[in-house]
N, C-alpha and C positions, 0 to 999 in steps of 0.2 A: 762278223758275228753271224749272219744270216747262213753262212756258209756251213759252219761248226752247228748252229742250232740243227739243220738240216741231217747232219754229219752225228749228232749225238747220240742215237738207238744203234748207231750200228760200231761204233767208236771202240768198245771193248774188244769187240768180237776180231775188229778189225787187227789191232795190236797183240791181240791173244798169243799169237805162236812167238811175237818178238818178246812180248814179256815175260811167257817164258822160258825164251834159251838165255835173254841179257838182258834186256829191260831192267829189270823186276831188280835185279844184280844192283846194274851201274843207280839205279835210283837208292838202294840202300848204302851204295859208296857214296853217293851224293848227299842224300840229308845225314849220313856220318858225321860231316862238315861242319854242322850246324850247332853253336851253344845250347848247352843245355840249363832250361830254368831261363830261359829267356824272352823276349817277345819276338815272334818270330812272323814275316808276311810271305806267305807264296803267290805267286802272280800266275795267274791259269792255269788252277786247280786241274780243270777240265771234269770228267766223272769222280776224281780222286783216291787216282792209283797210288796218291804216295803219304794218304790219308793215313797208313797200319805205320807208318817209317818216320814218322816225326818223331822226333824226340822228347823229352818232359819238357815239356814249356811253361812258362807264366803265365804269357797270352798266346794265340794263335789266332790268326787270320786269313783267309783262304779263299782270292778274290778270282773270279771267272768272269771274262765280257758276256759268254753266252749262255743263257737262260736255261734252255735246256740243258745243256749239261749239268749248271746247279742244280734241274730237278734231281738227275741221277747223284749224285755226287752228294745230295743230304740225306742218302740211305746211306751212308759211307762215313758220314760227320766223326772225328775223332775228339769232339770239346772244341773243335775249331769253328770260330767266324765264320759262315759262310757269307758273303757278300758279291754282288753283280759290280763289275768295277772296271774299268778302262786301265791298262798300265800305263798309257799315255798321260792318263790322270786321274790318278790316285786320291780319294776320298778323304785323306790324313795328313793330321798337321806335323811340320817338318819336326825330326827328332823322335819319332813314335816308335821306331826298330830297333832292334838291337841286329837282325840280321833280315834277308830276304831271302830266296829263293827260286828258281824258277825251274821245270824238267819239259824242253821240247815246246818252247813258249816263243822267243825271239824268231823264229821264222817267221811268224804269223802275225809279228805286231809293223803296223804300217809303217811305223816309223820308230825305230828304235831307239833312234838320240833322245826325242823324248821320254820315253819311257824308263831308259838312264838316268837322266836327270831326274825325274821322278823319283826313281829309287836313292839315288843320290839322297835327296830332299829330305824324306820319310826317314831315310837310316838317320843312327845316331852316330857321331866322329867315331871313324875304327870299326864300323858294322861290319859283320862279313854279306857274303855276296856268294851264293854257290849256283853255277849254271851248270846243267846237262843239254846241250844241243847239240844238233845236226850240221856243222858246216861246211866250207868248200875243203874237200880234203887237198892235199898238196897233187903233183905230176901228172898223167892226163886224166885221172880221176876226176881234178877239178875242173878242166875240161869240159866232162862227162855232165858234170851238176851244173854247168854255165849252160848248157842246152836243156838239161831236165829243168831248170830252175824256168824256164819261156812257158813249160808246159803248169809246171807246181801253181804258178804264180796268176796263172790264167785261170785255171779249175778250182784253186781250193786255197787260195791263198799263203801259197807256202814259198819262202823263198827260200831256197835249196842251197844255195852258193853264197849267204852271208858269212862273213867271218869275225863271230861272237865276239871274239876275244879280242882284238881289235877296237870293235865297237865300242867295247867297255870300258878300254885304256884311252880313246879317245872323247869318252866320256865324261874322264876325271878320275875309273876308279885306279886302285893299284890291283895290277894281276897279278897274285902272289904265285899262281899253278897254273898250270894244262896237261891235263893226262887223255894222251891219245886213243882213243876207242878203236878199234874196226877201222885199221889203217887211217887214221885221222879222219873218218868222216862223224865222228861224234866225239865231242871235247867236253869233259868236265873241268872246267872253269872255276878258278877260286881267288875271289876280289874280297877288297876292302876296302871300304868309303873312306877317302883322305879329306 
């Protein structure tokens, strides 16, 4: 958290050129996914780039570990929750979702079994589950991110070389998709609580 709070005035600025050639894109393919008229929870918001791309909702929820960035991120509020919240544990009693979501989130969380399970928990039977991340792409690329990942991981908490989707089916959900981004190094993911 300390990392990202430090990390939050310059956060924009920083992803500005990738949001917009693709960013900005692949997160409108992303919360596409998502039922509409439903209860819906995103796990680190971060400033709330995908605040404008949610769809009509029932509820919304829009949880961030790091403080600052919630400051930025409630000039952005779209009707959604905002709330300070751990994905590793989630503040809500099981059955509260009808979906979740997450965009460039799993790298960052210490542990991600947990925070599956988590999501797990909170969805309701048949929730969807929509990821947008970053992972090891395949051939020596991945490689490439098993060496970047020494440095990600040490600076800024990022582990570069997890492989999301993986994770998630070993977590319980069903992975219904994977559409390859940028030679497979960013996957949009599309699960369902079983």
């Amino acid at each position: 958290m300390a990392v990202y709070d430090r990390f939050a005035r310059f956060y924009d600025r920083l992803f500005a050129p990738f949001e917009s050639r693709f960013l900005r894109a692949w997160r409108k393919e992303s919360l596409a996914e998502l039922p509409t008229g439903a209860d819906i929870l995103e796990l680190g918001c971060g400033t709330g780039a995908n605040f404008e791309l949610y769809p009509p909702f029932r509820r919304a929820v829009s949880t961030e570990l790091s403080k600052k960035m919630i400051d930025i991120a409630v000039g952005r509020s779209c009707g959604s929750a905002l709330l300070q919240a751990d994905a590793q544990h989630l503040p809500f009693p099981a059955n509260s979702f009808d979906a979740a979501f997450a965009t460039l989130v799993f790298c960052s969380i210490p542990d991600p079994n947990a925070a599956f399970s988590e999501l797990r928990r909170v969805l309701r039977p048949n929730g969807t589950v929509i990821l947008l991340e970053h992972v090891r792409p395949p051939g020596i690329a991945g490689r490439l991110f098993d060496v970047l990942n020494i440095a990600t991981t040490a600076l800024i908490d990022d582990h570069f070389n997890r492989q999301t989707a993986d994770l998630a089916k070993t977590a319980g959900l069903e992975v219904k998709e994977v559409r390859k981004k940028a030679g497979g190094i960013v996957n949009l993911i599309v699960c369902r609580n079983v």
